[in-house]
C-alpha positions as a Markdown table, in Angstrom:
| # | Residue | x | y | z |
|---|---|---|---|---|
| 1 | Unk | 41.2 | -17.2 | -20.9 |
| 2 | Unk | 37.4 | -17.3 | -20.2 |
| 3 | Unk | 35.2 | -18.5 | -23.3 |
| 4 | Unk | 33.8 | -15.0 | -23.7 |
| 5 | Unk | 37.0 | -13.3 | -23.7 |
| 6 | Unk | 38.4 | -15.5 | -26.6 |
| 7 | Unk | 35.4 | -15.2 | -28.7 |
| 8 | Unk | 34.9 | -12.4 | -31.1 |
| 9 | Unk | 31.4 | -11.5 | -30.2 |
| 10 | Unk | 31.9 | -11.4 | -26.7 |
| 11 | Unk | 30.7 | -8.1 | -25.6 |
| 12 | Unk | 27.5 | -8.8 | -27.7 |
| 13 | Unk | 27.3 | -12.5 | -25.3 |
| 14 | Unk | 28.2 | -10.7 | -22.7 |
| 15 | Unk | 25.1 | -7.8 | -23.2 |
| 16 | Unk | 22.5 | -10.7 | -23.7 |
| 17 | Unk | 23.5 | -12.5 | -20.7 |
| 18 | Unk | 23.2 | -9.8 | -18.3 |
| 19 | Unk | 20.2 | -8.1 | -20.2 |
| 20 | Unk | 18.5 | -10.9 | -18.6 |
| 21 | Unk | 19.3 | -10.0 | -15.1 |
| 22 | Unk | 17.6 | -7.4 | -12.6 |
| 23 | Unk | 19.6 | -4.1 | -12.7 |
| 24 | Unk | 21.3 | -4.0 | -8.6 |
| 25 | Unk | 22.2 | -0.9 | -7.5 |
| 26 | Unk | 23.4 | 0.3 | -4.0 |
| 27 | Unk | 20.2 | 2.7 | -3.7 |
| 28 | Unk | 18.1 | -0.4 | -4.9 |
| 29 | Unk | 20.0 | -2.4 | -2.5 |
| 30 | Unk | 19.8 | -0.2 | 0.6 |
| 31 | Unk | 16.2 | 1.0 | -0.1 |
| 32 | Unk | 14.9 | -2.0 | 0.4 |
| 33 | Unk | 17.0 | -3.2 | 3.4 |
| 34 | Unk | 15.3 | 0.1 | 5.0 |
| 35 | Unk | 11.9 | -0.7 | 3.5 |
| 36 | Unk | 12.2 | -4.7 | 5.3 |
| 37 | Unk | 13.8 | -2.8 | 8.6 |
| 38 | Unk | 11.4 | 0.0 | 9.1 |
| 39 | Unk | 7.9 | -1.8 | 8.3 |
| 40 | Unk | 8.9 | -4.8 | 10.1 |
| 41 | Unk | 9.9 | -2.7 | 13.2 |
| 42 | Unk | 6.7 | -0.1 | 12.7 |
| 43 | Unk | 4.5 | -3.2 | 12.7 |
| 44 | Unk | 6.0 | -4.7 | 15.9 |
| 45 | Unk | 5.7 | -1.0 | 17.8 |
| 46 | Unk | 2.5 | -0.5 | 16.2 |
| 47 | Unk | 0.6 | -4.0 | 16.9 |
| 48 | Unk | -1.1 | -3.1 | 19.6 |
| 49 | Unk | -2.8 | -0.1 | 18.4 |
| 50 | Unk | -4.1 | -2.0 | 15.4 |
| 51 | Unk | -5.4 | -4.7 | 17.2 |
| 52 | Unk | -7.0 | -1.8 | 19.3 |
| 53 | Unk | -8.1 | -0.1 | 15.7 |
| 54 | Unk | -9.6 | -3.5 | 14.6 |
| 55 | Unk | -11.6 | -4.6 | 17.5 |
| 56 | Unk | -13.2 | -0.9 | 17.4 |
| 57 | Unk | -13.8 | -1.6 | 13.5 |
| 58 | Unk | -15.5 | -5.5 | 14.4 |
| 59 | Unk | -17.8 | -3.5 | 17.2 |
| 60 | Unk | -19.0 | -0.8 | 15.2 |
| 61 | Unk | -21.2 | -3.1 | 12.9 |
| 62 | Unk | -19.9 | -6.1 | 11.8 |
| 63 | Unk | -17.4 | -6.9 | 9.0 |
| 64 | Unk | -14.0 | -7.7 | 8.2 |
| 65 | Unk | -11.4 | -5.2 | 9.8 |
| 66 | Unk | -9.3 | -5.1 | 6.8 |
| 67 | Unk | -9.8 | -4.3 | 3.9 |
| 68 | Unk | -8.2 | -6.0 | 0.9 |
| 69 | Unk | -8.5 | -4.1 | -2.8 |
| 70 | Unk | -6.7 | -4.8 | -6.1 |
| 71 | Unk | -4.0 | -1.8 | -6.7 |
| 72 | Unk | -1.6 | -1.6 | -9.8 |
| 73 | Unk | 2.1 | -1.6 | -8.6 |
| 74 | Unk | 5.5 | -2.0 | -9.9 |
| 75 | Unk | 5.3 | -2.6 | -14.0 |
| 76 | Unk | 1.8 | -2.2 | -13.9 |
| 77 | Unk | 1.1 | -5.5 | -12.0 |
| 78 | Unk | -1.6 | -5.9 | -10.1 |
| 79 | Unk | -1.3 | -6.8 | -6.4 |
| 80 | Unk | -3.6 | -7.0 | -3.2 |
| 81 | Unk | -3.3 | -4.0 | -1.2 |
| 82 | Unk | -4.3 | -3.9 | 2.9 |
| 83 | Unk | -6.1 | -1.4 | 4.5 |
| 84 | Unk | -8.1 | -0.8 | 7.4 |
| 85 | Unk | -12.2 | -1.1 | 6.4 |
| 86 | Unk | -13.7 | 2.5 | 6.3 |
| 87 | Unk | -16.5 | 1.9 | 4.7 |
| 88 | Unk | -19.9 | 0.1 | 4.9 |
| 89 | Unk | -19.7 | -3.4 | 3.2 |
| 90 | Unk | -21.1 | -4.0 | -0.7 |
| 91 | Unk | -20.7 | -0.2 | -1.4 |
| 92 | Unk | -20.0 | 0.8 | -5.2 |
| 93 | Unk | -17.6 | 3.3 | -6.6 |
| 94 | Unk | -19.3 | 5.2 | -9.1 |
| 95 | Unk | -19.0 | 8.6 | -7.1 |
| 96 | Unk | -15.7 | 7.8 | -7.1 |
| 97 | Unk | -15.4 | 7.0 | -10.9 |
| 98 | Unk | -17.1 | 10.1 | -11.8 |
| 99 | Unk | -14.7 | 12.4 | -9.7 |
| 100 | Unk | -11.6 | 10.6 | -11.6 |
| 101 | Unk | -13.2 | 11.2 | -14.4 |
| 102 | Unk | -14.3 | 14.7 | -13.9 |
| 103 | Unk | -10.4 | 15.7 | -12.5 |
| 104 | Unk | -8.9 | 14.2 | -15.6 |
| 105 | Unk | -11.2 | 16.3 | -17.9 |
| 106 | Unk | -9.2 | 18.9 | -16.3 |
| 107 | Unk | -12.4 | 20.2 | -14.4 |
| 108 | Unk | -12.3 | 21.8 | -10.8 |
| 109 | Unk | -13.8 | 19.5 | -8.2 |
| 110 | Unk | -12.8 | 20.6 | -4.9 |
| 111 | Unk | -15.2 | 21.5 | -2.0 |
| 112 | Unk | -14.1 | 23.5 | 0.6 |
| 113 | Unk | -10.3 | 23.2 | -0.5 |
| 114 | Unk | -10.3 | 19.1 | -0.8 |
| 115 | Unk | -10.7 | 17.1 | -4.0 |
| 116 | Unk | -11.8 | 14.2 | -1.9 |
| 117 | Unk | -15.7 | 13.1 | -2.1 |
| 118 | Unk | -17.8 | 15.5 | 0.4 |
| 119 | Unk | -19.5 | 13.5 | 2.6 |
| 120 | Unk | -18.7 | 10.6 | 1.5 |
| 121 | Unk | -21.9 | 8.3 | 2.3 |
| 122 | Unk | -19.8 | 5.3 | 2.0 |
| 123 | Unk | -17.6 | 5.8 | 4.8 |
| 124 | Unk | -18.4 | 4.7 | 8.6 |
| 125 | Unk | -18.1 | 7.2 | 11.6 |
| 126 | Unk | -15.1 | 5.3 | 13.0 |
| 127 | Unk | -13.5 | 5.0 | 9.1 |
| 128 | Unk | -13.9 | 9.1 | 9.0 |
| 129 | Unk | -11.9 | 9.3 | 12.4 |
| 130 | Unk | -9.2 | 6.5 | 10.5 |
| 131 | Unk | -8.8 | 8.2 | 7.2 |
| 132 | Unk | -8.5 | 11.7 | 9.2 |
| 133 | Unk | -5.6 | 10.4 | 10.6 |
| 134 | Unk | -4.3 | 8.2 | 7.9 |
| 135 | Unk | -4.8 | 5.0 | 10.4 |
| 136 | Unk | -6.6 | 3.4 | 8.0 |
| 137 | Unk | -2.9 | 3.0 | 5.8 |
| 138 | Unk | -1.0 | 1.4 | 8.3 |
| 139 | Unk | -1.8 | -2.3 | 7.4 |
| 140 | Unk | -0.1 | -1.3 | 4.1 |
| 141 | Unk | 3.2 | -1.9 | 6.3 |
| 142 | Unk | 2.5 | -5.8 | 5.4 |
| 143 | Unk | 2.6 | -5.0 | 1.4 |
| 144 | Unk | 5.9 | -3.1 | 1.9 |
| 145 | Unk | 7.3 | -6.0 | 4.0 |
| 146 | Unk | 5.9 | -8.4 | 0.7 |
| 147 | Unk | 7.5 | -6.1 | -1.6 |
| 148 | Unk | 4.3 | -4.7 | -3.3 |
| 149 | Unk | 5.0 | -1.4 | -2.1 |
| 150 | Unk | 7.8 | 0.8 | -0.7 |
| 151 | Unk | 8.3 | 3.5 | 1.9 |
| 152 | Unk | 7.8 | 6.1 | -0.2 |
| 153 | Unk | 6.9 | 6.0 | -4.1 |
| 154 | Unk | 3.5 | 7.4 | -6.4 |
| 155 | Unk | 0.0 | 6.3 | -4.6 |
| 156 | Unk | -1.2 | 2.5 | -5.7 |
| 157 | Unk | -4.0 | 3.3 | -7.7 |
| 158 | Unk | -7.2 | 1.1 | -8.4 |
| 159 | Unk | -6.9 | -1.1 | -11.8 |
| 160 | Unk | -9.8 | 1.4 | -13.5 |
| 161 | Unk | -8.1 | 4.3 | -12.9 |
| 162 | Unk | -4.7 | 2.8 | -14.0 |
| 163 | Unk | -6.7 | 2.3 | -17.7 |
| 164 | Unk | -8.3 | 6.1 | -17.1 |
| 165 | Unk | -4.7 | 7.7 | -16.8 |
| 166 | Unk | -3.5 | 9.0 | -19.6 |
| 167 | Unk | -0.5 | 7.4 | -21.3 |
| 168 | Unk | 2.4 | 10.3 | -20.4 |
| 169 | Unk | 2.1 | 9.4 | -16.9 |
| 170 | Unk | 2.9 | 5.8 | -17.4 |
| 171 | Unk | 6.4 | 6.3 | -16.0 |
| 172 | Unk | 4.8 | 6.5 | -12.5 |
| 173 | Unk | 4.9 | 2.7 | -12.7 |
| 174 | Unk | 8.5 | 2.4 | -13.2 |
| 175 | Unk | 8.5 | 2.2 | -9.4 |
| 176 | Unk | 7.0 | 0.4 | -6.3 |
| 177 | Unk | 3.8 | 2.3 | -5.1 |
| 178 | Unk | 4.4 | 4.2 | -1.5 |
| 179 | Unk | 3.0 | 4.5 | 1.8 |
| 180 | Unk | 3.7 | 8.0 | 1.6 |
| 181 | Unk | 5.0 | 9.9 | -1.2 |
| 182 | Unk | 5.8 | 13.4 | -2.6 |
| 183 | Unk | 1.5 | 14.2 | -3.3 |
| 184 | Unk | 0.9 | 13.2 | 0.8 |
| 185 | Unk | 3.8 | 15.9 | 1.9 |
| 186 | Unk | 3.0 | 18.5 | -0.8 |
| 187 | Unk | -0.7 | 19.2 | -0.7 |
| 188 | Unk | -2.8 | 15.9 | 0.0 |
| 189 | Unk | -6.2 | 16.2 | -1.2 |
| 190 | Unk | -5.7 | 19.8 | -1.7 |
| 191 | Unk | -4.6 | 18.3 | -4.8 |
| 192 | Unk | -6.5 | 17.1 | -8.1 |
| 193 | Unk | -5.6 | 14.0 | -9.9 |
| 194 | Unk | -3.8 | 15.8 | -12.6 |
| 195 | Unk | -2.0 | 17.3 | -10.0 |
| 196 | Unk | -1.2 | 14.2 | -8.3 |
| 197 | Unk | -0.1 | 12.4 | -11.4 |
| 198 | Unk | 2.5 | 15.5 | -12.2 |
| 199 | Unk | 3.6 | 15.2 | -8.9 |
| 200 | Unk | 4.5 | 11.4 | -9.6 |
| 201 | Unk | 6.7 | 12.2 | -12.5 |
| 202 | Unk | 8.6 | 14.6 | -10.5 |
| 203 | Unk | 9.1 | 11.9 | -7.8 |
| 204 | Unk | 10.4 | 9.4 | -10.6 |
| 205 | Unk | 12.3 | 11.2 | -12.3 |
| 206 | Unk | 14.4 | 13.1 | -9.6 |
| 207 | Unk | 14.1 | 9.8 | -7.3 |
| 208 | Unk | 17.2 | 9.5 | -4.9 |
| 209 | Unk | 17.3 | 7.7 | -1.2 |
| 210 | Unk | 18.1 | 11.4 | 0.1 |
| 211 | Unk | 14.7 | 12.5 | -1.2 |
| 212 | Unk | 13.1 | 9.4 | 0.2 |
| 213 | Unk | 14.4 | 9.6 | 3.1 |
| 214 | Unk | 13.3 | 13.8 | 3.2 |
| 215 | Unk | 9.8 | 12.6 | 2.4 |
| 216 | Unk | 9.6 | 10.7 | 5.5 |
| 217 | Unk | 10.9 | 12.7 | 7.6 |
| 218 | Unk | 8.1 | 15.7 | 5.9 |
| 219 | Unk | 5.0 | 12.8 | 6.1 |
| 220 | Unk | 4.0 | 12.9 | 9.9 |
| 221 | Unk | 4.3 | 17.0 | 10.0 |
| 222 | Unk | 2.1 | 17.2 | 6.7 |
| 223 | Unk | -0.3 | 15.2 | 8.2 |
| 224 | Unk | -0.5 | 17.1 | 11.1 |
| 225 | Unk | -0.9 | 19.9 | 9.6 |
| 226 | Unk | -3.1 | 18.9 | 6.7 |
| 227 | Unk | -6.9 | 19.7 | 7.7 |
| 228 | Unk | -8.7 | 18.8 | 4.2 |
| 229 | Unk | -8.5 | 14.5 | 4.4 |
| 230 | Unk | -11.4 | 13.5 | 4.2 |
């Protein structure tokens, strides 16, 4: 007879010992097989077109062609995210801050449908073409390979407006950040932060490989379609 079996507080050893132990289930399992599998193939297909995308960044005025930025992941850890540069180099954010701010106030920011920044002074002419297109995400394929970051899950937001978010939407971090997610496929920056944050509760709590895998297949029609990135 195993030791735990013949001991009467076996069920109680039993719980501490696995308590310990990173809950495994097939979804976990098989998400992040096709997380590994489809970032490692995208950035194979794609590494052409980002070397392309990078040279035109160097030409354009000097500077790194990525663009590395703390984002809050998984448990509220912090991790390096990768993106293509968009913007001139030693710009601030305190537009940026203030518009958080503002959208979590509860106050209407949008201009012209889009809650992004309106002419956003920061950002180059080629980094308006990237973001337009959502180019300027596809280095993020080498944080999903890391593990930082999954297919599809809530947006990695900066450290700041981690502390800024109010404390009901905390589940959002029960889960790896996404590439694309239920905010790009449902609205974009026709959306508000509030809006946004909502949206990333819904995701988490009705979160299933079926609906990741139906929020992929939505992303490249949504951005198609979508006309207000900015």
């Amino acid at each position: 007879m195993h030791p735990l079996e013949a001991d009467p507080h076996a069920d109680s050893a039993r719980d501490v010992f696995y308590a310990g132990l990173p809950t495994l289930t097939w979804e976990a399992v098989a998400r992040r097989v096709l997380d590994l599998t489809a970032a490692a193939l995208a950035l194979l297909v794609l590494a052409v077109p980002m070397l392309v995308v990078g040279l035109l960044i160097r030409s354009s005025g000097g500077g790194p062609a990525l663009f590395k930025q703390r984002r809050v992941g998984l448990g509220g850890r912090s991790f390096t995210i990768y993106k293509f540069r968009t913007m001139r180099n030693g710009v601030g954010d305190e537009l940026l801050r203030e518009l958080i701010a503002a959208e979590l106030r509860g106050e209407d920011t949008s201009v012209n449908g889009s809650h992004k920044l309106d002419s956003d002074p920061r950002v180059t002419a080629i980094g308006k073409f990237l973001r337009k297109t959502s180019m300027d995400e596809l280095p993020q394929l080498i944080n999903v390979v890391l593990g930082d970051m999954s297919l599809v899950g809530p947006r990695p937001c900066l450290e700041w407006e981690a502390r800024m978010f109010p404390a009901e939407f905390q589940p959002r971090f029960s889960v790896r950040p996404g590439l694309t997610g239920l905010w790009q496929v449902s609205g974009r920056s026709t959306m508000g932060t509030l809006e946004m944050l909502h949206l990333d509760l819904a995701y988490v709590r009705s979160r299933t490989l079926v609906t990741d895998l139906s929020i992929l297949v939505r992303t490249i029609p949504s951005m198609i379609r979508d006309r207000s990135a900015r």
